[in-house]
C-alpha positions, 0 to 999 in steps of 0.5 A, a space after each residue: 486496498 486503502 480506506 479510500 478506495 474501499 469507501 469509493 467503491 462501496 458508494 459505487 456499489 461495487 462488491 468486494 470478495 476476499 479469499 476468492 479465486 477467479 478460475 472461470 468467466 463467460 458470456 451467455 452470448 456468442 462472442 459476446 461481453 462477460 456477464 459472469 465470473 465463476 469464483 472458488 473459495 479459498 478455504 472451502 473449495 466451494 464454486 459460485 457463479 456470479 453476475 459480473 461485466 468487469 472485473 478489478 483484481 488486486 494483488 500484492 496488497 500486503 508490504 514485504 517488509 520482514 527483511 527490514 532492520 527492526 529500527 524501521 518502525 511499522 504497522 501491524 501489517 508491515 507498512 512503514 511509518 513515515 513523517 509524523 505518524 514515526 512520533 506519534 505511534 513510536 516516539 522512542 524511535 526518533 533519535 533526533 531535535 527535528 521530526 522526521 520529514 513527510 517520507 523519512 522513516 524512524 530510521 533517519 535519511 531512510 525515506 519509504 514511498 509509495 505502496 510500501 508507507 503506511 497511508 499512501 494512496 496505493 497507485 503507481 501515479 502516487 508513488 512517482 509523485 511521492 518519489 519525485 517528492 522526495 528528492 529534495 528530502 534526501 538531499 537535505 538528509 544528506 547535507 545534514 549527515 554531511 555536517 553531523 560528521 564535520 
């Protein structure tokens, strides 16, 4: 979950458990709302009922970047670094005069939006915006490949 989204929901003084399993809920009244959401610990196996009227589950909050070439720089936890973050956190890997664009990665005319980039918002609306975004990008890296080979 990003930093952003984190603080927001603190503000709003929402809870939030890691290392829980969602594995019952209920309402004390017939057909009525959910007022409670049993959860079970991971690691202990350990069930608690708790007070809730809604639920947010998040899943898939960690990048499967392992199959990534080595090249492709990333963070501690596997998401790719892109645009300035590249030569500030890794400036051996650029090879280039030019910095790397908002979206390219380490690797030149290799571009990583949405979910998988260090720093992004972590919502679908987002990734489509940064892959709208980024289309003129790929455009010019492919232009520029064009000349380096002339």
């Amino acid at each position: 979950m990003s930093r952003y989204l984190i603080d927001e929901l603190a503000a709003a003084g929402v809870h939030i458990l890691t290392r829980r399993k969602l594995v019952g809920g209920g309402s004390s009244t017939p057909g009525g709302r959910l007022d409670s959401i049993v959860l079970r610990h991971r690691d202990t196996g350990e069930e608690e009922t708790v007070r809730s009227d809604a639920v947010f589950i998040t899943i898939g909050a960690l990048p499967h970047t392992g199959w990534l070439d080595p090249a492709v720089r990333r963070d501690r936890w596997g998401f790719v670094l892109t645009g300035a973050e590249v030569v500030e956190e890794a400036p051996d890997a650029w090879p280039l005069e030019r910095g790397p664009g908002v979206f390219e990665s380490s690797v030149p005319g290799l571009f990583a939006i949405g979910d998988v980039r260090r720093g992004s918002v972590k919502r679908v609306a987002n990734a489509v915006g940064e892959g709208s975004a980024v289309v003129s990008a790929v455009h010019a890296a492919l232009a520029e490949q064009a000349t380096r080979a002339r």
